[in-house]
C-alpha positions as a Markdown table, in Angstrom:
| # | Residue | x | y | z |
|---|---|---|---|---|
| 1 | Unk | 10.2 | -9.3 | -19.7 |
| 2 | Unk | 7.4 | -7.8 | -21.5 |
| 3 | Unk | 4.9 | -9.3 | -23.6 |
| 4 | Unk | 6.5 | -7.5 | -27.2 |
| 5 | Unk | 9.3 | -9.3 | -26.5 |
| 6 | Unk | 8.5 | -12.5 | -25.4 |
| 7 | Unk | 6.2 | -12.6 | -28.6 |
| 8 | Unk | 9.3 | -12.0 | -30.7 |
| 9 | Unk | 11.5 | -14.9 | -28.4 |
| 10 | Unk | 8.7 | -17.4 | -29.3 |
| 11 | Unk | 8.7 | -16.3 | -33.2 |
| 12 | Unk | 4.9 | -15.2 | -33.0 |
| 13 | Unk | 6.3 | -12.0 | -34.6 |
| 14 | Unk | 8.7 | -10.7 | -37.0 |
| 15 | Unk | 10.2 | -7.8 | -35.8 |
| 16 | Unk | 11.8 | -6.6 | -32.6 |
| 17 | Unk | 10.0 | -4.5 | -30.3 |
| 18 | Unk | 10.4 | -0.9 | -31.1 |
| 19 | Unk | 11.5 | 1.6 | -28.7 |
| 20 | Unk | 8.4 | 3.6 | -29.1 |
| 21 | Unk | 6.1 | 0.5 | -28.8 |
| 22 | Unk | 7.6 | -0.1 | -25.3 |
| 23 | Unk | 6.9 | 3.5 | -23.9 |
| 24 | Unk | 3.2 | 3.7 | -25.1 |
| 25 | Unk | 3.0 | -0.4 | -23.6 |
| 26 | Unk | 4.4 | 1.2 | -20.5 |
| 27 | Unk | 2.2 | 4.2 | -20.4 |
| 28 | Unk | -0.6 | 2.4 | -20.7 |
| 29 | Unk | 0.2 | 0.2 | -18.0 |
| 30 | Unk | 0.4 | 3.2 | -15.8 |
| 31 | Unk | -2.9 | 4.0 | -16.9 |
| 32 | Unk | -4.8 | 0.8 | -16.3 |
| 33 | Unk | -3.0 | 0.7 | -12.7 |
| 34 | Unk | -4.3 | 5.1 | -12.1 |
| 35 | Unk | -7.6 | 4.0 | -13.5 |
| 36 | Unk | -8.1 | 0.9 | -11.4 |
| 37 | Unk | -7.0 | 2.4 | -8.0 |
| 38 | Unk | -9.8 | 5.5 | -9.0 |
| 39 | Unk | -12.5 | 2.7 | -9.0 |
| 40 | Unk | -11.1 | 0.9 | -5.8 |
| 41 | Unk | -11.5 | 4.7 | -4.4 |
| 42 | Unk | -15.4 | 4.5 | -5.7 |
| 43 | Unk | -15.5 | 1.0 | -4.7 |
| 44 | Unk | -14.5 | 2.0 | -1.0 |
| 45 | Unk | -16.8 | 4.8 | -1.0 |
| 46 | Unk | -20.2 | 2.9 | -1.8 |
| 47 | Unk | -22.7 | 1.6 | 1.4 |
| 48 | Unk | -22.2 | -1.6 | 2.6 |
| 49 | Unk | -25.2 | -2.7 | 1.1 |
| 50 | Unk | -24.1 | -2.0 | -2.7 |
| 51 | Unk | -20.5 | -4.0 | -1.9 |
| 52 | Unk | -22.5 | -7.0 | 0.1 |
| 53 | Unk | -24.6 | -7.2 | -4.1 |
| 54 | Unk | -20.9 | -7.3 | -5.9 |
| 55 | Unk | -19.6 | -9.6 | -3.0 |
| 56 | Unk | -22.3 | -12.4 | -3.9 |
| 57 | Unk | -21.2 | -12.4 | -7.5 |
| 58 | Unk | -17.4 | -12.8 | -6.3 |
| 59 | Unk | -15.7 | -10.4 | -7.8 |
| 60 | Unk | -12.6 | -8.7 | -6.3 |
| 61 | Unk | -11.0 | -5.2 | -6.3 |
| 62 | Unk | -8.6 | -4.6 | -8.7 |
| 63 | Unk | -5.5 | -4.7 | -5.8 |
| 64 | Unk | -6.7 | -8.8 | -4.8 |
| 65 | Unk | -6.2 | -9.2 | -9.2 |
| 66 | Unk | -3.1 | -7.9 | -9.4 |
| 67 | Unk | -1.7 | -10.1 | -6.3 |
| 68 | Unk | -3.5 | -13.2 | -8.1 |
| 69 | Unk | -6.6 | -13.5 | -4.9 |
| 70 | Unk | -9.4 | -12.1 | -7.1 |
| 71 | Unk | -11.8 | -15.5 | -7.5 |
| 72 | Unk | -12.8 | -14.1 | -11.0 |
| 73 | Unk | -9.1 | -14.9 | -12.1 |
| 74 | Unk | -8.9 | -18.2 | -10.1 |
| 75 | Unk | -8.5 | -21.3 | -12.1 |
């Protein structure tokens, strides 16, 4: 269920979704998911040394947040 309408379920809106609200949600979606796997494609294409820097600050690639095993997202 997406976000629109679970905000309408729980009364933090007024109004239903729109039909037109839902696409452009969806699209963007699509975008954030194209535009994270382009950075996992620079992310992979760096020197070990420059991921070994990121590493020590524990941040994850975009794939480890979307399966809930990034440590920035943990707890």
């Amino acid at each position: 269920m997406t976000a629109q309408w679970q905000s309408w379920l729980r009364h933090s809106r007024e109004d239903t979704p729109s039909l037109e609200e839902l696409v452009q949600d969806i699209e963007r979606r699509e975008r954030v998911r194209r535009l994270a796997k382009i950075a996992d494609e620079r992310w992979r294409s760096l020197g070990a040394g420059a991921k070994a820097g990121v590493e020590r600050l524990g941040i994850g690639s975009s794939e480890e947040a979307l399966q809930g095993n990034s440590p920035v997202f943990d707890g």
